[in-house]
N, C-alpha and C positions, 0 to 999 in steps of 0.2 A: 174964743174957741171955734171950732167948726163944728157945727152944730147943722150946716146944713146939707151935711153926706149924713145924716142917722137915717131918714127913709130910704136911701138906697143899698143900705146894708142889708136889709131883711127882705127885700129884692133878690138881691144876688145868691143869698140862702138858698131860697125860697127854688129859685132856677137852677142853682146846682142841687137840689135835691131832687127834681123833677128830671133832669137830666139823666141823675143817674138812675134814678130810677126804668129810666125810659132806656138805657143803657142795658140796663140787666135783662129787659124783658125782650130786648131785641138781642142779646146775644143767649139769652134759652131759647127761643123759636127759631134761630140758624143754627143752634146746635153747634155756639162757641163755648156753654158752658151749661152744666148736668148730663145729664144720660145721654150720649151718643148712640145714633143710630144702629142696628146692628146691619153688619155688612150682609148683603142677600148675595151666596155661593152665585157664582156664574159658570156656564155650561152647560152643554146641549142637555143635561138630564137633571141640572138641579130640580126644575119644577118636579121631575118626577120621585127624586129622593128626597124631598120634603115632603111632599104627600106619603111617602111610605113611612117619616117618619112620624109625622104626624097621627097613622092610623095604630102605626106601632103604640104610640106614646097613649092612645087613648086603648090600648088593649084590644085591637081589633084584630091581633093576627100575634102568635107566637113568635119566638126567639128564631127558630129553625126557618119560618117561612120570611121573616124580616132579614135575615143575613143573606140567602137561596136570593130574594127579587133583588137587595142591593149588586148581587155578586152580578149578577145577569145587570144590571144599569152599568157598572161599573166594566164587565166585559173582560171576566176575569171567568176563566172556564174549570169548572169542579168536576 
């Protein structure tokens, strides 16, 4: 019999399981797989309608005054 490939079997195990493991963990932190990044709006006023929504979302200002500043970023005349 061959008897002397039995230590290299649990070897090879041993490295494809470390593999893949090391596999997984490099493709969640480049965001090949779980939760994808969310895409950040681009244009000259995102930063600014994110901060409006932001303050909206934390109740810092009304319905009326949150549509009125978007409309005014957005440059849309009421």
């Amino acid at each position: 019999m061959h008897t002397h490939f039995w230590p290299v079997f649990p070897v090879f195990w041993g490295l494809f399981w470390v593999a893949l493991v090391a596999l997984a963990v490099t493709a969640r932190r480049k965001g090949w797989w779980g939760r994808r990044p969310v895409a950040v709006p681009h244009g000259p006023t995102a930063s600014a309608e994110q901060i409006l929504a932001e303050r909206y979302a934390r109740g810092e200002m009304s319905d009326d005054e949150f549509f009125e500043k978007m409309s005014v970023l957005k440059g849309a005349t009421t």
